[in-house]
C-alpha positions as CSV (number, residue, x, y, z in Angstrom):
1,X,3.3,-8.5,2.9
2,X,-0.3,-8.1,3.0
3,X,-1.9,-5.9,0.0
4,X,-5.5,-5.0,0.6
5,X,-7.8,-5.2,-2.4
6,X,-7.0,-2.0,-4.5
7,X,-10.3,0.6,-4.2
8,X,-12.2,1.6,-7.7
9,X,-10.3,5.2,-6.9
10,X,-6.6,3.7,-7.7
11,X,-6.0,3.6,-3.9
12,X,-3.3,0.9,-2.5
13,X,-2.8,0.1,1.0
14,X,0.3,-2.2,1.7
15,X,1.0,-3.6,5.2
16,X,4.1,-5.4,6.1
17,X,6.1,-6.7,8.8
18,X,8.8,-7.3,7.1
19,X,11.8,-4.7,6.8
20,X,13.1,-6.0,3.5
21,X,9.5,-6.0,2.0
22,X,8.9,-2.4,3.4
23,X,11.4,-0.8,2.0
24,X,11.0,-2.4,-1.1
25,X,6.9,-0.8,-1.0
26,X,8.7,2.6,-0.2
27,X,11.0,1.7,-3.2
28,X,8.2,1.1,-5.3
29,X,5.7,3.7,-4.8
30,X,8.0,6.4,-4.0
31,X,12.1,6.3,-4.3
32,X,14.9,3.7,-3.6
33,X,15.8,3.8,0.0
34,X,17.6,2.1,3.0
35,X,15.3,1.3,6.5
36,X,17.3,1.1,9.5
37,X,14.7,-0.1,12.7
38,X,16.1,2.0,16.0
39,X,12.9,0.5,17.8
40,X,11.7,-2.7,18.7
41,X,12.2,-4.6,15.6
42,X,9.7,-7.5,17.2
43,X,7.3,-4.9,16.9
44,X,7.9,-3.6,13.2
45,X,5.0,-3.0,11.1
46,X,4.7,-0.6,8.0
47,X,1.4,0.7,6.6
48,X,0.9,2.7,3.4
49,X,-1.8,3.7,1.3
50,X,-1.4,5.8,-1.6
51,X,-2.8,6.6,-4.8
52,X,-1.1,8.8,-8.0
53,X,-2.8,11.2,-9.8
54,X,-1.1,12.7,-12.6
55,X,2.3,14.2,-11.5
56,X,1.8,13.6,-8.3
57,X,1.8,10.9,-5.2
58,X,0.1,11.2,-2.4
59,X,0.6,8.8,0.3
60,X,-0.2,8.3,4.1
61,X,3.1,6.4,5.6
62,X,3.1,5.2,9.0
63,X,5.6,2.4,11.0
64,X,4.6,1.3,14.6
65,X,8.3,1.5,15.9
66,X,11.2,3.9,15.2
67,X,13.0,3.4,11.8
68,X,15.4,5.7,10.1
69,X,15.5,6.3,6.2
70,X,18.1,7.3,3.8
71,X,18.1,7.7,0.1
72,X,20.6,9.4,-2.6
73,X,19.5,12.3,-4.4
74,X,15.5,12.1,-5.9
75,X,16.4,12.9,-9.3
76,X,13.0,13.5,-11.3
77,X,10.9,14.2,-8.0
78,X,10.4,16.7,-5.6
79,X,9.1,15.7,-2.1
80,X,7.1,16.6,1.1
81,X,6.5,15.4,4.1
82,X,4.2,16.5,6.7
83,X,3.6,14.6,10.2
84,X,0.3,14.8,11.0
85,X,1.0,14.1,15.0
86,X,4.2,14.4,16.5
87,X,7.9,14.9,14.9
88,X,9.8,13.6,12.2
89,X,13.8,14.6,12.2
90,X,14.7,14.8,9.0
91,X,16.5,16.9,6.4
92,X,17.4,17.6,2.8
93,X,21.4,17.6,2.3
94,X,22.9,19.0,4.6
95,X,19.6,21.1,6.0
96,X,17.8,19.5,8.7
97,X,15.1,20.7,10.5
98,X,12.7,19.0,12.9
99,X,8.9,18.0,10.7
100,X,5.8,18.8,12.9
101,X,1.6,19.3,11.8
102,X,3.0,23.2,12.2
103,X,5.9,22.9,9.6
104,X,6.3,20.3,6.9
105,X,9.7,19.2,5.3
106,X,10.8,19.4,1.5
107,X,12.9,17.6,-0.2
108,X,15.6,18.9,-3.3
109,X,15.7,16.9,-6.1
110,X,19.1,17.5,-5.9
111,X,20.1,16.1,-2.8
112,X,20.2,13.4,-0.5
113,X,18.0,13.2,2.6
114,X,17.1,11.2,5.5
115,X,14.1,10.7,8.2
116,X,14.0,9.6,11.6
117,X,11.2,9.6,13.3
118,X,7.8,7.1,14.5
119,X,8.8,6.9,18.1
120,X,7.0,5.2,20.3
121,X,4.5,6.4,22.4
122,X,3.8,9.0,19.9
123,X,4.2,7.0,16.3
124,X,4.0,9.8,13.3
125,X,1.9,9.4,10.3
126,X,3.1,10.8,7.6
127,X,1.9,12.8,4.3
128,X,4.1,11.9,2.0
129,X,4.0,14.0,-1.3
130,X,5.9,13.2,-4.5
131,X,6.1,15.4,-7.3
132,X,7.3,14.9,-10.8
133,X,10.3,17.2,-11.6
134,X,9.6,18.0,-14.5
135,X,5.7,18.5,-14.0
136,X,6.7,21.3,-11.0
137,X,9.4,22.6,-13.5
138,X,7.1,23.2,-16.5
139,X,5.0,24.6,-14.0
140,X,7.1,27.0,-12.2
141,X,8.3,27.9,-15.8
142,X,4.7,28.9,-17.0
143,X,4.1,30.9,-14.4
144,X,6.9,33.1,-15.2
145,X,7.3,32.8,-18.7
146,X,11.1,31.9,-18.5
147,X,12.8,28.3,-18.9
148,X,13.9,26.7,-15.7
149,X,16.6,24.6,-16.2
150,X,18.7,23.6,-12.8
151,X,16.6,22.3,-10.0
152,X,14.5,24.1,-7.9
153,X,16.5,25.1,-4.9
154,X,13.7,24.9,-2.0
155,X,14.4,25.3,1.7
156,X,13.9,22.3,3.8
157,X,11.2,24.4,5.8
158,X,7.5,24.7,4.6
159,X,5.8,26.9,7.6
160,X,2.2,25.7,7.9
161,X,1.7,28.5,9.9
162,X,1.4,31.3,7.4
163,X,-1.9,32.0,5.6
164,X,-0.6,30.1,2.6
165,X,0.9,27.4,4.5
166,X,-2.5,26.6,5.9
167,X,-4.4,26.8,2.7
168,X,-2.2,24.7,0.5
169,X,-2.6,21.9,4.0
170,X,-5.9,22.1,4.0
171,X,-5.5,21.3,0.4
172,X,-3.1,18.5,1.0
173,X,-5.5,16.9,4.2
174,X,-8.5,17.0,2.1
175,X,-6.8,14.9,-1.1
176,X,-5.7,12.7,2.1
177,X,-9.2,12.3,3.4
178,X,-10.6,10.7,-0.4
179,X,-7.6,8.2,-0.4
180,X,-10.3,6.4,1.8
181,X,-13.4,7.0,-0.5
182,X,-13.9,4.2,-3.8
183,X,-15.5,7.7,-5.3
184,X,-13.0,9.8,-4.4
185,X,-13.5,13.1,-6.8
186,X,-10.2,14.0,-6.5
187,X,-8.7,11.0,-8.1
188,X,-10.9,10.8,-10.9
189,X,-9.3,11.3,-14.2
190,X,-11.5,14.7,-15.0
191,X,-10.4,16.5,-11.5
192,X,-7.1,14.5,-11.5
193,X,-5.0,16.7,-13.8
194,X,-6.2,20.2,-12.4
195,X,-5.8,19.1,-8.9
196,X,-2.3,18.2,-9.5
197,X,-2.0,21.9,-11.2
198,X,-3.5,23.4,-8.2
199,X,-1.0,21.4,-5.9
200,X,2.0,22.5,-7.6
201,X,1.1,25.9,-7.9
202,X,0.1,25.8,-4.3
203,X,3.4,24.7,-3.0
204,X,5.6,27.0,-6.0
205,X,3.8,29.8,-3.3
206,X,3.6,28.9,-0.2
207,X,6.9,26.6,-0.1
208,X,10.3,29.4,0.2
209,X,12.9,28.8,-2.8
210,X,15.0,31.0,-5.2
211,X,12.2,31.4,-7.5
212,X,9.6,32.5,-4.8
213,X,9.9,36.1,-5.3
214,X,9.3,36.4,-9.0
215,X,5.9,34.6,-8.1
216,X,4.7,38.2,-6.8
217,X,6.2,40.0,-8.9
218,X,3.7,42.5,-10.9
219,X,3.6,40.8,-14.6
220,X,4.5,43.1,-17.4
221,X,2.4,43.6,-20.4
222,X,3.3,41.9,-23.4
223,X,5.1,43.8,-26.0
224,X,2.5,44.7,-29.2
225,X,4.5,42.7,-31.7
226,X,5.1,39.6,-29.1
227,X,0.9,39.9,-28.8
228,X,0.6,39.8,-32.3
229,X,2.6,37.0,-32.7
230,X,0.8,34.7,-30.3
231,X,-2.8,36.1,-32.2
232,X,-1.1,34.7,-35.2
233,X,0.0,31.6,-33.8
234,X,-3.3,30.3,-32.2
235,X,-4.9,31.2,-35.6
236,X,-2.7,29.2,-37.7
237,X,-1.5,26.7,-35.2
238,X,-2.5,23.7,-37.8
239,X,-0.8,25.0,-40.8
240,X,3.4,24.7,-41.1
241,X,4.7,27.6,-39.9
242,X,8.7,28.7,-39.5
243,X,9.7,31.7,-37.7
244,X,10.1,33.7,-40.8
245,X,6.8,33.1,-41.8
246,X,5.6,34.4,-38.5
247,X,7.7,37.5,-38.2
248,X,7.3,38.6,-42.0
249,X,3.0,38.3,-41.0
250,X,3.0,40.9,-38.3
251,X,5.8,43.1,-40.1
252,X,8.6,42.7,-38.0
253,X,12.4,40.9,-38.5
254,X,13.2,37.6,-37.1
255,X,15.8,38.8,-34.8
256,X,13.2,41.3,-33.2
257,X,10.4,38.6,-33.0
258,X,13.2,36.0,-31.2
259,X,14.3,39.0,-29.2
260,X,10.3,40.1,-27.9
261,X,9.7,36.5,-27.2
262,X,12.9,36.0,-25.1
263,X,12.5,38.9,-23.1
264,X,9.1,38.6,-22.7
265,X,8.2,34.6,-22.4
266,X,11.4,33.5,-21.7
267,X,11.1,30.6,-24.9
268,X,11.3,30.6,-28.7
269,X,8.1,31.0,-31.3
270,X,8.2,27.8,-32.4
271,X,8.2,26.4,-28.2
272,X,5.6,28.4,-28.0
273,X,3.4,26.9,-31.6
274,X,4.2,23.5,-29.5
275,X,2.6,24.6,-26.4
276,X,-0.1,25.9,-28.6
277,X,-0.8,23.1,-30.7
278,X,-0.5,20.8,-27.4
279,X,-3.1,22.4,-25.7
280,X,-5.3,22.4,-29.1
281,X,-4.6,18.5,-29.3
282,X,-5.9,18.2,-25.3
283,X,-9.4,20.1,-26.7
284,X,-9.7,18.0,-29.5
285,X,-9.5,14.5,-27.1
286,X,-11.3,15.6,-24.7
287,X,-14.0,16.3,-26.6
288,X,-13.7,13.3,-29.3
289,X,-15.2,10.1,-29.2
290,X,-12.5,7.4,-29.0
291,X,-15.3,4.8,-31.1
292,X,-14.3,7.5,-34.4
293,X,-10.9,9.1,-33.6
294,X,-7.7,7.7,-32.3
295,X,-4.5,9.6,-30.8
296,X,-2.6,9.4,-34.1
297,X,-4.9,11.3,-35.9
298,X,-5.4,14.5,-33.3
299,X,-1.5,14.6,-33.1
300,X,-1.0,14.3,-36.4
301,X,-3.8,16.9,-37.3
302,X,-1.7,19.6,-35.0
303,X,2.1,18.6,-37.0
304,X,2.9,16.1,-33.9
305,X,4.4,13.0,-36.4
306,X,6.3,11.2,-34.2
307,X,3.0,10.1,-31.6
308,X,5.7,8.6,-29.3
309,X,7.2,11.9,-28.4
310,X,3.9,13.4,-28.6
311,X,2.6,11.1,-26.0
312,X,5.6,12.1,-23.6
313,X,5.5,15.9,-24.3
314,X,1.4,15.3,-23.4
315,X,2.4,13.7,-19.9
316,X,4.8,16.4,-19.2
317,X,2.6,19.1,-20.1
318,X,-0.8,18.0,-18.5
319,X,0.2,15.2,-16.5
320,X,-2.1,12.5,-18.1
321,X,-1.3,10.3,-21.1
322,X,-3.5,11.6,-24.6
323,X,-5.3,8.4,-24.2
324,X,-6.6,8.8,-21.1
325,X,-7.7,12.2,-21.5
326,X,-9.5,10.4,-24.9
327,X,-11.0,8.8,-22.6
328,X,-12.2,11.0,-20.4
329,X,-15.3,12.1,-21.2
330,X,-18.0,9.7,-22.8
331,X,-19.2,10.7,-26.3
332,X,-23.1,12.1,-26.3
């Protein structure tokens, strides 16, 4: 195996000739799987270069002979892949379809899938896309302020084709384009997390899936007392609240304030002081200098005790750790 000197951006580039140490790259970077070489095996060579930012892996996959891959179900990870010359068969349980630059394939979390494809004379680079699961979860679930708790059930086709198809590629091609640039401004830590967002988001639309509808749905207004409730929140996000306290400030019972929140949000007041007080802690480091402030005492100054868990509610939430986003930003 031959791994090229890693690039100031994060990038890694792997080549190997060596089916064992391939799959084991694959393994590595992306999920356990199984490489079968159909091809000339004398001729087997597997590059890869790919670099994570945030939730997400983005990775250009290439083999100079024809291989075919399995894996069990992802688990924590969405994926896509999109050929960027010629066809990839491949499918997603028990969907299959055939991958081309006009329609990309996704891949459950759910589900088992396979790949065959790099045929000679027309081998197949790939973008490969991994997504966290949980990352594209808590995203859908913002969006439409409801909890999403079973998998995502996405169909194996992603037309490229349609008007959001071909924006959320262009998207996708250009992050491709900086894995070759040691200043890539997508991979730095500032644009990182907000790229990732706009990724996610981009493929909750343009991707089809049993959620897809809702996306366009017109979004209600927000009840008055719900409204208030969030107002009173964000005011007094730093102080210990409880849900009576809350509902007793804006004159309404608990029931009716757990009730406007459901219906309306989809959560509970107090998940909702969390998100709060998460995305007050995120302010706070981003604009701290880490020379006079530490992690422990932001969490701890927005009721986060426990900095382990805060540090893993953080990642899930914005897709960076709290001390790289302390980091972030030099201190004028």
């Amino acid at each position: 195996m031959t791994e090229l000197p890693q690039q100031g951006n994060g990038t890694r580039t792997f080549l190997s000739d060596d089916i064992d140490e391939a799959r084991d790259i694959g393994s590595d970077l992306y999920y356990p799987h199984e490489v079968r070489v159909l091809g000339d095996e004398h001729k087997f060579q597997m590059r890869m270069t790919a670099a994570s930012f945030g939730p997400v892996t983005l990775g250009r996959l290439d083999y100079s002979t024809e291989v075919e891959i399995f894996t069990n179900e992802l688990l924590d990870s969405y994926q896509v892949n999109i050929p960027m010359r010629g066809e990839l068969i491949t499918g997603s349980g028990r969907s299959r379809t055939v991958a081309n630059p006009h329609r990309a394939a996704v891949y459950r979390c759910d589900q088992r899938s396979l790949l065959r494809g790099w045929a000679s004379p027309y081998p197949t680079p790939v973008l490969a896309l991994k997504i966290d699961r949980r990352a594209l979860e808590d995203q859908l679930a913002a969006r439409l302020g409801i909890e999403v708790a079973n998998p995502i059930v996405f169909d194996v086709d992603l037309d490229l084709d349609s008007v959001v198809g071909r924006q959320w590629l262009s998207l996708v091609e250009g992050l491709s384009h900086q894995l070759d640039s040691p200043e890539a401004l997508a991979l730095h830590p500032i644009v990182a997390a907000p790229m990732a967002e706009c990724l996610m988001s981009g493929l909750l639309v343009a991707a089809e899936h049993d959620y897809r509808a809702r996306l366009y749905e017109p979004k209600p207004a927000l009840p008055g007392t719900v409204r208030l409730a969030l107002d009173y929140l964000d005011a007094h996000a730093q102080q210990p609240l409880t849900v009576a306290q809350v509902a007793k400030n804006i004159g309404v019972s608990v029931r009716s304030l757990q009730v406007g929140f459901q219906n309306s949000l989809g959560t509970t007041p107090m998940r909702q002081l969390k998100i709060i007080r998460l995305q007050k802690a995120r302010k706070d480091l981003l604009a701290a200098d880490p020379a006079e402030v530490g992690v422990t005492e932001i969490a701890q100054r927005w009721g986060f005790l426990h900095v382990g868990r805060f540090a893993g509610d953080y990642r899930a939430a914005f897709g960076v750790s709290p001390s790289e986003d302390l980091r972030t930003i030099p201190f004028h």
